[in-house]
C-alpha positions in Angstrom: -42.8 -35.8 17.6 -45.6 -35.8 14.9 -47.9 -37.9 15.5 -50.5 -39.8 13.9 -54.2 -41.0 15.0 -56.0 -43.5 13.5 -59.7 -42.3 13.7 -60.7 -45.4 14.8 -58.0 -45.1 17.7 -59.1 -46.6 21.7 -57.7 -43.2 22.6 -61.0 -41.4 21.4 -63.4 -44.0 22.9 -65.9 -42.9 25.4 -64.3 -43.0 28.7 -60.8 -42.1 27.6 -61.2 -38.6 28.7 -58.3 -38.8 31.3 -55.8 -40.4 29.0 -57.1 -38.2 25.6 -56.1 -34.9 28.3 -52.2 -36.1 28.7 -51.6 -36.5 25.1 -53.2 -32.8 24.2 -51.5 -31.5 27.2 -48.2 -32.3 25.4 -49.3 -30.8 22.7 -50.5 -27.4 24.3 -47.2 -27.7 26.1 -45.0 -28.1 22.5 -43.8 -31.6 23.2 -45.4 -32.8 20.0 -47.4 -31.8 17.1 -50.4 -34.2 15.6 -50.8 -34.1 11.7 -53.6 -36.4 11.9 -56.8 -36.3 11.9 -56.8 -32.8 10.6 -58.4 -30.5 13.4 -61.5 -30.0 12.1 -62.3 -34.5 12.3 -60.4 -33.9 15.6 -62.9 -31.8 16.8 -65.8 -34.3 16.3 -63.8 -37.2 17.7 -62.8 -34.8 20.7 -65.1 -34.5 23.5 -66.1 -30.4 23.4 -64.9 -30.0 26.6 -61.1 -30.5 25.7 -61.4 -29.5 22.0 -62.5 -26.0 24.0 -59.6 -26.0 26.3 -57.0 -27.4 23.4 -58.9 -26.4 20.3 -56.7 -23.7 19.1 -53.3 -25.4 20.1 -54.5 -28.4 17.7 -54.9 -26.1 15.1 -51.4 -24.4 15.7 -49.8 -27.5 16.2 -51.5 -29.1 12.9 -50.0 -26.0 11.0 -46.7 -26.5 12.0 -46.5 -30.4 11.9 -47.7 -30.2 7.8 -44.8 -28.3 7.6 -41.8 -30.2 9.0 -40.2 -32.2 6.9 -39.7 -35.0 9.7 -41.5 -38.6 9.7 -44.6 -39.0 11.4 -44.8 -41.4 14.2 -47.7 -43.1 13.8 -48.5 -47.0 15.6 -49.1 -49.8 13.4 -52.3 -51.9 15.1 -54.7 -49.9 16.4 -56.5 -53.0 18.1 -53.8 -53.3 20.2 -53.5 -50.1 21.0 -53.7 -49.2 24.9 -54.6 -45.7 25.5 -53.1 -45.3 28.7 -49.1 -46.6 27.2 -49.7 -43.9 24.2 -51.1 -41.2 27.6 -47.4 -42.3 29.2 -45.6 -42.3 25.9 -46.4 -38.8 25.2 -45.6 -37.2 28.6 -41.9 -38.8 28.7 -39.3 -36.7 29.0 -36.5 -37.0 26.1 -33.6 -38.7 27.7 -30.0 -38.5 26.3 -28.0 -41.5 28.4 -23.7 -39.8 28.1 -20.8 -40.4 30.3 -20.8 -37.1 31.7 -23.5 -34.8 32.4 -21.7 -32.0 32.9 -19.3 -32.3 30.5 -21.2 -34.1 27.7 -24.3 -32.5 28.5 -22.6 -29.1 28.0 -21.2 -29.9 24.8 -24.3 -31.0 23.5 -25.9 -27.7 24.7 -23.6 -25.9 22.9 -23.8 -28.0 19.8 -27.8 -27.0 20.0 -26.8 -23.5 20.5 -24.4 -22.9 17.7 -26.3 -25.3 14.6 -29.5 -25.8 15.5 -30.7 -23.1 18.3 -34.6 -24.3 17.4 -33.7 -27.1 19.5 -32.5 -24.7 22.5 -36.7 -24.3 24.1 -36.5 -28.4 24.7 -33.6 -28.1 27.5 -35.7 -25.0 29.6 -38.5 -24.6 31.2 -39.8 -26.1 34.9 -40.7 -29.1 32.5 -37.9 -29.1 29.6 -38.1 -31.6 27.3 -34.8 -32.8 27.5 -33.1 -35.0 30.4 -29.1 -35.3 30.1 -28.6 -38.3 32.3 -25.5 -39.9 33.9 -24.3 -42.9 33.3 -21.1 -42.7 35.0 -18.2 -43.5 32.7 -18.8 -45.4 29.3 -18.2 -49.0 30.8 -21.4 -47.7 32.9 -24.1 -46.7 29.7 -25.2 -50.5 28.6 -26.3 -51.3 32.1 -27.6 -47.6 32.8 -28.9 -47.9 28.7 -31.2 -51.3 29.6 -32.5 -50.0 32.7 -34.0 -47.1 31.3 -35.1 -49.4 28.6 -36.8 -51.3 30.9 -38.4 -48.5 32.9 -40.0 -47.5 29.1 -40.4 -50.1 27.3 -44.3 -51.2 28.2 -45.1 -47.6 26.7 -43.7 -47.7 23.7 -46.1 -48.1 21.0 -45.7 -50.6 17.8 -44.5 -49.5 14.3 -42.5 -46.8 13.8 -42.6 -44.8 17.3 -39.4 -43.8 18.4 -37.4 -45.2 21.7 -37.1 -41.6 23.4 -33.9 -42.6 24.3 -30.7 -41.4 22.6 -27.2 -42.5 23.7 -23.9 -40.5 23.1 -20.6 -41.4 23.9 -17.3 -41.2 23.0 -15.4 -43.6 20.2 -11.6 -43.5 22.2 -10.6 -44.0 18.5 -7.0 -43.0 18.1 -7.1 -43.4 14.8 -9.8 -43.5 11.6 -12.6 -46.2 11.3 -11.2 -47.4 14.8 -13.4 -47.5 18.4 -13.0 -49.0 22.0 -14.4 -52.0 22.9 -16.6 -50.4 25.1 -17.7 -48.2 22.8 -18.8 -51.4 20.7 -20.8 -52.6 23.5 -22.8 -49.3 24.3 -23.7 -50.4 20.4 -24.7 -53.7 21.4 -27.2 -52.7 24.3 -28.5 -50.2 21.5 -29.5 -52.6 19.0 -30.5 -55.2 21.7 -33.0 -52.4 23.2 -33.7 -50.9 19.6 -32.3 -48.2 21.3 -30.1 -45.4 18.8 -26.8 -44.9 20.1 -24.0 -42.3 18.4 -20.5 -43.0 18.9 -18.6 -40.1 17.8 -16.5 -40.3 14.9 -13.6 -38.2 16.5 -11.8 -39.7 19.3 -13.8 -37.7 22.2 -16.1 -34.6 22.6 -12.9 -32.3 23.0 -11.8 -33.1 19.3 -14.8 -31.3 18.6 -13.3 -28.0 19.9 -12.2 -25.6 17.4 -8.2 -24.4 17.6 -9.2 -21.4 17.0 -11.3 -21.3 20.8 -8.6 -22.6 22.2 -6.0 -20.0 21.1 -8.3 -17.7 23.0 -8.7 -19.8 26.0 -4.8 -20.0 26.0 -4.4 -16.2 25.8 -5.9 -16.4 29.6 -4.5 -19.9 30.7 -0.6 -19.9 30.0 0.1 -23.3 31.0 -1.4 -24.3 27.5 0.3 -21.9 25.2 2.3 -25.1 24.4 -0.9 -28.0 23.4 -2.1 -25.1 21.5 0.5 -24.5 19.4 0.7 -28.5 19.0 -2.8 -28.5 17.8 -2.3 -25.9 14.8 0.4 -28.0 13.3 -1.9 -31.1 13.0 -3.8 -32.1 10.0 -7.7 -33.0 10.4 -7.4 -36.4 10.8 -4.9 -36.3 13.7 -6.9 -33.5 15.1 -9.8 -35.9 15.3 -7.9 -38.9 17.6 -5.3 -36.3 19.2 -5.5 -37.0 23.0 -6.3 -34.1 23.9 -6.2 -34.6 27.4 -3.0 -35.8 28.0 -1.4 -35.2 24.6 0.6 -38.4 22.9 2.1 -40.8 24.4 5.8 -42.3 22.5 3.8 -45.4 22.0 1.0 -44.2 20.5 3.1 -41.6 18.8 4.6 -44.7 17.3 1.6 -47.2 16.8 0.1 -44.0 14.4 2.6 -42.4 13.0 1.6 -42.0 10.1 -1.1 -39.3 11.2 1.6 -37.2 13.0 4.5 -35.2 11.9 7.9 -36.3 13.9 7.9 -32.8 15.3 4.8 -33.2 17.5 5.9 -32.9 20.8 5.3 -36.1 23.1 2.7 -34.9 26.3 1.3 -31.4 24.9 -1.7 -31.9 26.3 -4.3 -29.7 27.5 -5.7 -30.9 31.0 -9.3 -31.5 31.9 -10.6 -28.4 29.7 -14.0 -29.1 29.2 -15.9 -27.7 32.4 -13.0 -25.0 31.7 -14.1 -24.1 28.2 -18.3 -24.6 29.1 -18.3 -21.8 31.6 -16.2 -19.5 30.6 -15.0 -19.3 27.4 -18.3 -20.5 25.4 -18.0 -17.7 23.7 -15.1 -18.8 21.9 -16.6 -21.4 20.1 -18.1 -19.7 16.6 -20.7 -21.5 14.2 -18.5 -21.1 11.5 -15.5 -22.5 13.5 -17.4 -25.6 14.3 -18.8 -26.4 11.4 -15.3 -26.3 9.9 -14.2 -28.8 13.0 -17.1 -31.1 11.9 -15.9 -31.9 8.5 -18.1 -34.7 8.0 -21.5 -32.8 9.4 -21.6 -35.7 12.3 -23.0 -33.1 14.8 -25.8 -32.0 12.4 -26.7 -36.0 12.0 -26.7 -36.0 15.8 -29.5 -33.1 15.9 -31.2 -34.8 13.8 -31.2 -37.9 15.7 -31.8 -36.0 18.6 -34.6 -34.0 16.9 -36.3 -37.6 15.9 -37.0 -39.0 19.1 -38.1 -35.6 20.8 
């Protein structure tokens, strides 16, 4: 995040040494950036001994934060303001609540890796940034969602200052505009919690997976020769609620025909891919070829979401 000090801030109060330490640690350790004060009023409202440890991070930090073009968090009240919440606030980990760590959690990796690789530095380290956490299935996120909300919540500051919590799961659309009922009640808990949830606009993460990757991963696993060829002969749209799983049903083949050609065949599906695809054929999966796959640049919103509440 960029943050945002009131001079006049608790946090730089005599005796607020302890708490004034965690937030500059997480600065010296690239969780955030402050824009403000500028270093050189920081370094009279700083007591010398950590403006001599943190000094020259504040200065690098305040270089790159005046740069971004991202919104400063900054709290509203300063009165109300509790130095040891903002202390907490800062040292969270970024957690991204999903269905599946290992499967969602992967494809969000490689989403990072192939449009926005900046982002990679927040999911390493022997303190990374990032927490991918499971929920369990998606009737399991709202529950999972509000306890994690709860956890947070008394060190969240007023105003603007962002939840630290980002859900993703999947929309179970088969078909444009359309998502599951749970999927509208991972919404729900969202708003309740003023928490950001993204349902994907496709029907499921594997949507997301360009043809072209899995030509190559059928070049090495036979048994899928036939969903593959299935999936070149679809237009976007059906592309984007195929099941790609278990391939169509006849009664969902019939419910949205008018997505599908009559000579798409009825169970070309692929299997549980995904684990599959993550290990061992990630290199499959080209920028260009993704992009292409995201037609709407939903994944690049995502980042951004993603990039917001780091």
């Amino acid at each position: 995040m960029i943050l945002a000090f009131d001079p006049s801030c608790p946090l730089f109060s005599s005796g607020r040494e302890v708490q004034l330490n965690q937030v500059l640690l997480s600065v010296a350790r690239q969780q955030h950036q402050i824009a403000y004060p500028a270093p050189d009023e920081l370094a009279r409202l700083i007591p010398g001994t950590l403006w001599l440890l943190y000094g020259e991070m504040v200065r690098q930090s305040y270089k790159n934060a005046t740069k971004a073009n991202r919104q400063w968090v900054r709290p509203t009240n300063c009165s109300t303001c509790d130095p040891q919440a903002i202390a907490t606030y800062c040292g969270l980990q970024t957690m991204v609540l999903v269905e599946n760590a290992s499967t969602d959690g992967g494809f969000l990796r490689l989403v990072v890796d192939k449009l926005r690789p900046g982002l990679r530095r927040h999911f390493v380290g022997a303190q990374p940034n990032l927490d991918v956490r499971q929920a369990g299935g998606i009737g399991e996120l709202p529950k999972e969602l509000m306890r994690l909300h709860g956890e947070r919540a008394s060190s969240r500051p007023s105003g603007s200052a962002p939840a630290r919590i980002v859900v993703l799961c999947d929309s179970d659309g088969t078909q444009p505009g359309e998502i599951s009922h749970n999927a509208r009640l991972v919404q729900d808990a969202g708003r309740a919690a003023g928490v950001p949830v993204h349902v994907l606009d496709k029907r499921s993460i594997e949507n997301y997976i360009p043809v072209q990757a899995l030509q190559v991963v059928s070049e090495v696993r036979r048994e899928k020769v036939a969903a593959v060829a299935a999936l070149w002969k679809l237009a976007p749209a059906a592309y984007d609620h195929y099941p790609m799983k278990q391939g169509l049903t006849a009664a969902e083949k019939a419910r949205t025909a008018s997505l599908y050609a009559s000579d798409i065949p009825i169970g070309a599906g692929l299997g549980d891919f995904m684990e599959d695809l993550l290990r061992n054929f990630y290199h499959t999966v080209t920028t260009k070829d993704l992009r292409q796959r995201d037609h709407a640049n939903e994944l690049e919103a995502l980042l951004t979401l993603l990039e917001e509440n780091l």
